[in-house]
N, CA, C and O atoms as a Maestro MAE file, in Angstrom:
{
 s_m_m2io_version
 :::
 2.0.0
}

f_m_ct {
 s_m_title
 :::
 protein
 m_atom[180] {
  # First column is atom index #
  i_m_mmod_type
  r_m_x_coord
  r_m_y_coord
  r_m_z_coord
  i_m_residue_number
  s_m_chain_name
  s_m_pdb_residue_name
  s_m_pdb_atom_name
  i_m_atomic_number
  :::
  1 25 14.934 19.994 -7.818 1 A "UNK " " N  " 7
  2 3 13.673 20.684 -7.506 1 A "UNK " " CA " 6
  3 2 12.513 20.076 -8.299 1 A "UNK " " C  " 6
  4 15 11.504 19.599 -7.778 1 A "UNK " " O  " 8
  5 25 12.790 20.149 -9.782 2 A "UNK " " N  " 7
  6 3 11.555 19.284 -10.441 2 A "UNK " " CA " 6
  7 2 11.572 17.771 -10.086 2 A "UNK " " C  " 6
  8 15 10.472 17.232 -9.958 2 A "UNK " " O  " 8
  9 25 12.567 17.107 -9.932 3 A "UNK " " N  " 7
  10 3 12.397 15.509 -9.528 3 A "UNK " " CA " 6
  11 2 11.679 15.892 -8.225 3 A "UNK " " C  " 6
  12 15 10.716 15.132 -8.320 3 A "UNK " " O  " 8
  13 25 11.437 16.760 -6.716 4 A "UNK " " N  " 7
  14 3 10.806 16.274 -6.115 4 A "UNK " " CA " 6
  15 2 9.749 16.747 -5.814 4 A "UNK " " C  " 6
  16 15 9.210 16.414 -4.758 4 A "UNK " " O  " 8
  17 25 8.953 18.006 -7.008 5 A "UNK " " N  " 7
  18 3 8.275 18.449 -6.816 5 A "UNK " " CA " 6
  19 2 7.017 16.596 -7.591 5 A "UNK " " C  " 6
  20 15 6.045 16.054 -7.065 5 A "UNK " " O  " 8
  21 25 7.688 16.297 -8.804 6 A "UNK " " N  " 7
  22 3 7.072 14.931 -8.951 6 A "UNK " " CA " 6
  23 2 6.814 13.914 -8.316 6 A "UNK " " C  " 6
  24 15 5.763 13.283 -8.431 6 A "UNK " " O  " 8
  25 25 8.019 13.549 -7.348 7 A "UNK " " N  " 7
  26 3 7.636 12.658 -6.199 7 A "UNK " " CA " 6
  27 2 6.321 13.258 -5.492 7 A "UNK " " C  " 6
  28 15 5.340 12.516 -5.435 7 A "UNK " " O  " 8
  29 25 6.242 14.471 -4.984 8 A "UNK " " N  " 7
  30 3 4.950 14.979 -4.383 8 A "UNK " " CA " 6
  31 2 3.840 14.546 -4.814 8 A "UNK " " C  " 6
  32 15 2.907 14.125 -4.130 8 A "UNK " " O  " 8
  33 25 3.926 14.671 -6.452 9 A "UNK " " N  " 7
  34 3 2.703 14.528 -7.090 9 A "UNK " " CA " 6
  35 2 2.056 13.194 -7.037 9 A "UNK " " C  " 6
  36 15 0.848 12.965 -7.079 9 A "UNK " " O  " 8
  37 25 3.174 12.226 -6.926 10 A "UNK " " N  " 7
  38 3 3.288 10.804 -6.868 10 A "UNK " " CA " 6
  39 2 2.473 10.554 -5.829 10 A "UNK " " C  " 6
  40 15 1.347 10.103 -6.039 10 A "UNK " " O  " 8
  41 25 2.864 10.775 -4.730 11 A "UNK " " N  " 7
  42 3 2.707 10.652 -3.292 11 A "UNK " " CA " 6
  43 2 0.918 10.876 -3.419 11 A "UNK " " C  " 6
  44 15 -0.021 10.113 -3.191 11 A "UNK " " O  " 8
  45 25 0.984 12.054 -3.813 12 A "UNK " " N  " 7
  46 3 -0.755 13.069 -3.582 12 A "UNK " " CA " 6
  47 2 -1.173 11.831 -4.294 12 A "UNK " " C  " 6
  48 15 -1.583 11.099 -3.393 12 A "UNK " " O  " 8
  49 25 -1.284 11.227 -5.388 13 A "UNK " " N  " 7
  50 3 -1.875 10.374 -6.683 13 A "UNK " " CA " 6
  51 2 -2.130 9.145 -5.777 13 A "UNK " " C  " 6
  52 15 -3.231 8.598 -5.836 13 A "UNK " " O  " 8
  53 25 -0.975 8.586 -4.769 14 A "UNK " " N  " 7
  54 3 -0.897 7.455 -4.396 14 A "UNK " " CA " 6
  55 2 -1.892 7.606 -3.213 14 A "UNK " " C  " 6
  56 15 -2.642 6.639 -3.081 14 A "UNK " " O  " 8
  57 25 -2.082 8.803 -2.165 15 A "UNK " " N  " 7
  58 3 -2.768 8.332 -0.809 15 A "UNK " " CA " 6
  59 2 -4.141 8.951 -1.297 15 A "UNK " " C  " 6
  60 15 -4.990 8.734 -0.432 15 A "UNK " " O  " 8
  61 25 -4.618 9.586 -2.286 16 A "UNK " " N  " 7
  62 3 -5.824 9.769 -2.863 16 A "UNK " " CA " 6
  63 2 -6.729 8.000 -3.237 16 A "UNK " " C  " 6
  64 15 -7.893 7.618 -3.115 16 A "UNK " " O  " 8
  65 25 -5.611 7.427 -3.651 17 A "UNK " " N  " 7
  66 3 -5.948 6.259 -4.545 17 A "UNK " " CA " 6
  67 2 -6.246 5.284 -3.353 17 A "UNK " " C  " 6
  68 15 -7.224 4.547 -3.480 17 A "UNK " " O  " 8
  69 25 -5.491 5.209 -2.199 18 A "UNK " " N  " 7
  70 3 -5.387 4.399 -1.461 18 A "UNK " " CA " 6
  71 2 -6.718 5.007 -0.320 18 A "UNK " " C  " 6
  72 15 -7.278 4.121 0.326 18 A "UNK " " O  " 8
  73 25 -7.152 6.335 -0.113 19 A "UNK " " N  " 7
  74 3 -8.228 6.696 0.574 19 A "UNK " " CA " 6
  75 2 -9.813 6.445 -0.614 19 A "UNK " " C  " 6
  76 15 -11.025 6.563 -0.439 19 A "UNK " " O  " 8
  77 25 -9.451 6.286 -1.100 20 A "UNK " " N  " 7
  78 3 -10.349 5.943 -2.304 20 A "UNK " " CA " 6
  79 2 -11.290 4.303 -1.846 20 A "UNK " " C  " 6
  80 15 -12.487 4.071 -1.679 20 A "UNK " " O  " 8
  81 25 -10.041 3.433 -1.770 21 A "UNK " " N  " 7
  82 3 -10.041 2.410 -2.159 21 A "UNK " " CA " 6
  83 2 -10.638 1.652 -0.750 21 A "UNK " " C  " 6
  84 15 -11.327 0.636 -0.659 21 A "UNK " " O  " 8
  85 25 -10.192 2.396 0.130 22 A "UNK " " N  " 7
  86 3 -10.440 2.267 1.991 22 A "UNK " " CA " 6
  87 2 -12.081 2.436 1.844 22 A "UNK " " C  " 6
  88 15 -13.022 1.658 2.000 22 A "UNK " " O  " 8
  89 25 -11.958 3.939 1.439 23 A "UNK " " N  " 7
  90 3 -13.931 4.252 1.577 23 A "UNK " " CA " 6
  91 2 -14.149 2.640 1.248 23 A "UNK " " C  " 6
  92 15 -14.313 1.775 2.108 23 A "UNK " " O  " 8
  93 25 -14.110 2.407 -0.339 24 A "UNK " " N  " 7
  94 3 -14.980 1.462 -0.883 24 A "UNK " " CA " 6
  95 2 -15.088 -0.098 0.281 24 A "UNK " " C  " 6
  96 15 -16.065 -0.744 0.659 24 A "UNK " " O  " 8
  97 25 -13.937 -0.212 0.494 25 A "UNK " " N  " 7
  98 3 -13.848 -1.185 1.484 25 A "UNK " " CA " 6
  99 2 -14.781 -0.504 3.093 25 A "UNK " " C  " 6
  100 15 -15.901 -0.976 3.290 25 A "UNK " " O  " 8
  101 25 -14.458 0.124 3.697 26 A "UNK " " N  " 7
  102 3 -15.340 0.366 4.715 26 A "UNK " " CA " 6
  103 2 -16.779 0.413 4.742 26 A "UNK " " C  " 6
  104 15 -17.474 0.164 5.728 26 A "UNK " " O  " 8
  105 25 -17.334 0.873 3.165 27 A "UNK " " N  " 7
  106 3 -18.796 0.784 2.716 27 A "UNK " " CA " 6
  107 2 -19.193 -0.673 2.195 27 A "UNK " " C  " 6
  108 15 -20.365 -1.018 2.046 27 A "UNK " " O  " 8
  109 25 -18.123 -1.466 1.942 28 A "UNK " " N  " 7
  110 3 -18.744 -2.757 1.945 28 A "UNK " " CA " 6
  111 2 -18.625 -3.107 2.920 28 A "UNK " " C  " 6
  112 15 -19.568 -3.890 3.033 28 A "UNK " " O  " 8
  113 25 -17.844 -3.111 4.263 29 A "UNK " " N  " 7
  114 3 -18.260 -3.573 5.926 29 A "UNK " " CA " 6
  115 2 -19.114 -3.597 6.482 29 A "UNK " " C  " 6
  116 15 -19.611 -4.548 7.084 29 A "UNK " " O  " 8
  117 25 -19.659 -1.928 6.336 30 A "UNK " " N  " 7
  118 3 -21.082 -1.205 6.391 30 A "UNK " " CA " 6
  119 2 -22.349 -2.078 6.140 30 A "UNK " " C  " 6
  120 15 -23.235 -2.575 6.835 30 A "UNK " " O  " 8
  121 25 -22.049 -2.033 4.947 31 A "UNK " " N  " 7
  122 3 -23.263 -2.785 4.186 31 A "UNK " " CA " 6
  123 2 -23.408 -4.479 5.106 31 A "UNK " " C  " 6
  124 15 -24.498 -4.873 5.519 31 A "UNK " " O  " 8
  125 25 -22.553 -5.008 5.224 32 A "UNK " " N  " 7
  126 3 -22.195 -6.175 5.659 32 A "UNK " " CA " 6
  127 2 -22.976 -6.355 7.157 32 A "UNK " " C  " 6
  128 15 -24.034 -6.928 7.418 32 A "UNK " " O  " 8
  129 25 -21.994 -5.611 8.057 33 A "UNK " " N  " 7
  130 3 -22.848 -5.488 9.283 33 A "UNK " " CA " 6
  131 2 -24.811 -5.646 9.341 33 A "UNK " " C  " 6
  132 15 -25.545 -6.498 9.840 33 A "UNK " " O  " 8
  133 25 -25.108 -4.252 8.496 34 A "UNK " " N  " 7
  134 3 -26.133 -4.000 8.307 34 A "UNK " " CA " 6
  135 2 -26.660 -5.258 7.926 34 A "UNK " " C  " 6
  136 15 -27.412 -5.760 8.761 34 A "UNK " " O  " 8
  137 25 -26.514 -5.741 7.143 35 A "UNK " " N  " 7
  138 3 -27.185 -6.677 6.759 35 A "UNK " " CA " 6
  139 2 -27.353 -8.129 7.629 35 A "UNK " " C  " 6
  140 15 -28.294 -8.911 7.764 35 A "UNK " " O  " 8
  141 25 -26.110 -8.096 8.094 36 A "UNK " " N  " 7
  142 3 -26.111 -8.947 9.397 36 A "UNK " " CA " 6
  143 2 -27.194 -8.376 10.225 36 A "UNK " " C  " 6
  144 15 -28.289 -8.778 9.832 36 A "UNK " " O  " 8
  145 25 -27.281 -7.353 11.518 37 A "UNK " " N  " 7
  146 3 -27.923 -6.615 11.984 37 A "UNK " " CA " 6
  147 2 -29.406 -6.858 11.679 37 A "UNK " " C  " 6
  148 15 -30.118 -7.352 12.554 37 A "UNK " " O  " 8
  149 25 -29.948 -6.506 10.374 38 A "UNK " " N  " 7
  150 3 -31.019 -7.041 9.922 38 A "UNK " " CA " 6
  151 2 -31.386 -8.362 9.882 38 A "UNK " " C  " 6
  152 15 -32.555 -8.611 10.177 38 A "UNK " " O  " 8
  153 25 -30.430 -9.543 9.493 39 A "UNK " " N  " 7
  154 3 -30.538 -10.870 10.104 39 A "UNK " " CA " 6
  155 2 -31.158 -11.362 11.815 39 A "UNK " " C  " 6
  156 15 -31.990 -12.124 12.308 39 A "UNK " " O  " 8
  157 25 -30.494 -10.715 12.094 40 A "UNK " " N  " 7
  158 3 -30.441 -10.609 13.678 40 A "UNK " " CA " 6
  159 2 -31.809 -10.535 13.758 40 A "UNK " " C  " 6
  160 15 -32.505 -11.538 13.912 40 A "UNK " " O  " 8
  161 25 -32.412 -9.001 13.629 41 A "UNK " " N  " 7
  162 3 -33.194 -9.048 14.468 41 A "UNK " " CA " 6
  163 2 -34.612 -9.612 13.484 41 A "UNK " " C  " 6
  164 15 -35.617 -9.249 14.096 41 A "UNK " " O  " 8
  165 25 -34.990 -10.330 12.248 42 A "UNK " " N  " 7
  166 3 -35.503 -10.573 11.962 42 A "UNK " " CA " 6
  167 2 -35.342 -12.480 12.431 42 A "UNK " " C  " 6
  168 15 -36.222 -13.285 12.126 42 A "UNK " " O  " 8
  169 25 -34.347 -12.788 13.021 43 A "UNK " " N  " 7
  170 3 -34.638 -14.169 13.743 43 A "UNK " " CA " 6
  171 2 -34.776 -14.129 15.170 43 A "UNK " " C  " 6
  172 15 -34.802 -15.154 15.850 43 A "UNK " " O  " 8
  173 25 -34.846 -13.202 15.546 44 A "UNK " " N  " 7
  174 3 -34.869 -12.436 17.290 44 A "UNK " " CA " 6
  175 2 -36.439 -12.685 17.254 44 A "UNK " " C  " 6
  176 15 -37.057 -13.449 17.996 44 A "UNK " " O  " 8
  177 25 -36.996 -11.830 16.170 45 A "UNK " " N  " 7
  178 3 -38.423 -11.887 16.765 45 A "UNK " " CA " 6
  179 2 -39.307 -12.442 15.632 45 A "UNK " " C  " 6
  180 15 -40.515 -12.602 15.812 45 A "UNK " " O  " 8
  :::
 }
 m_bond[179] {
  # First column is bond index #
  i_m_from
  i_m_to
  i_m_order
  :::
  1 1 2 1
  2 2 3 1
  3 3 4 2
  4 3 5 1
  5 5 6 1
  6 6 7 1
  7 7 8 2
  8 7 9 1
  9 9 10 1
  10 10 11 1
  11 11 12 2
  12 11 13 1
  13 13 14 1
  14 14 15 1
  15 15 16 2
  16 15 17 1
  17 17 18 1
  18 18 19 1
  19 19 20 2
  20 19 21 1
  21 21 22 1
  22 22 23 1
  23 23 24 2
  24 23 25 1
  25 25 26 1
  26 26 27 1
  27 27 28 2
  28 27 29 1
  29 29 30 1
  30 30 31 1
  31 31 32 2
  32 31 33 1
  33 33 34 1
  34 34 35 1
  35 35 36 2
  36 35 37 1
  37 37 38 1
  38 38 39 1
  39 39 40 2
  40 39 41 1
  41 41 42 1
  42 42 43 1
  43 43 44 2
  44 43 45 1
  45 45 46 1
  46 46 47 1
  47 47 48 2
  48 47 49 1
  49 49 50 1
  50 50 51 1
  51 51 52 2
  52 51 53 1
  53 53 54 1
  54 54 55 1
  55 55 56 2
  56 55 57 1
  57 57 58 1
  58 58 59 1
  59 59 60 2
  60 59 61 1
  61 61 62 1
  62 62 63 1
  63 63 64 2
  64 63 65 1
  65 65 66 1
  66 66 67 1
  67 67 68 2
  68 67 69 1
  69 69 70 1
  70 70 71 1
  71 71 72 2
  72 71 73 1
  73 73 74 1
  74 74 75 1
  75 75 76 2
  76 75 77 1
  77 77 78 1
  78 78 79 1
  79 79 80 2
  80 79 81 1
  81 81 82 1
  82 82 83 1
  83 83 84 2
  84 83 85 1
  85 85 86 1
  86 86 87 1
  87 87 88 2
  88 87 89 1
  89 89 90 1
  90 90 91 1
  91 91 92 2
  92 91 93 1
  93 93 94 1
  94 94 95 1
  95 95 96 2
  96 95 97 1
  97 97 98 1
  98 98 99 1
  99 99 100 2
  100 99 101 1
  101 101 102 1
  102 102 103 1
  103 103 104 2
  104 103 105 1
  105 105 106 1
  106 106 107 1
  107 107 108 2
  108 107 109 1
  109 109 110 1
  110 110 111 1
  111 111 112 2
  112 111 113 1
  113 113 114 1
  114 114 115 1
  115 115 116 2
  116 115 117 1
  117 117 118 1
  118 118 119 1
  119 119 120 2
  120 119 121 1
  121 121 122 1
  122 122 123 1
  123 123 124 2
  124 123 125 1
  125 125 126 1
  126 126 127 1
  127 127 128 2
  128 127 129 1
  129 129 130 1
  130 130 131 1
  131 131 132 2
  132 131 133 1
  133 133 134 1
  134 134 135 1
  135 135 136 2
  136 135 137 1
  137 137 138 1
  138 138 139 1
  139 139 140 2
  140 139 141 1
  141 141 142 1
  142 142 143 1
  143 143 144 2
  144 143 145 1
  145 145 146 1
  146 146 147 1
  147 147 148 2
  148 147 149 1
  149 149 150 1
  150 150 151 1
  151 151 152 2
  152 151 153 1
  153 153 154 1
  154 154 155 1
  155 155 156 2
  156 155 157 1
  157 157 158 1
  158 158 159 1
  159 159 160 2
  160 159 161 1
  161 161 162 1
  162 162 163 1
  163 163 164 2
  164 163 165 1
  165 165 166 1
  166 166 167 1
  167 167 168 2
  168 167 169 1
  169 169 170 1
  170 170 171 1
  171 171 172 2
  172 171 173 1
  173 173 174 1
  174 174 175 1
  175 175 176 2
  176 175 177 1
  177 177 178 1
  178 178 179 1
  179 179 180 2
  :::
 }
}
């Protein structure tokens, strides 16, 4: 019972860390695009 109430905890620690780590990566895509995007249309016109 206590070994898998720890695995749980493990688990919670691990997909916190790993949704963490996603944001940061998806907000540098973000940023990326955007900035592309802004490229764009500042050689468009």
């Amino acid at each position: 019972f206590i070994n898998n109430t720890k695995a749980k905890e493990c688990r919670n620690k691990v997909s916190k860390y790993l949704t963490v780590e996603e944001l940061q990566i998806s907000a540098e895509i973000l940023a990326r695009v955007t900035l592309l995007s802004d490229l764009k249309q500042k050689l468009l016109h």
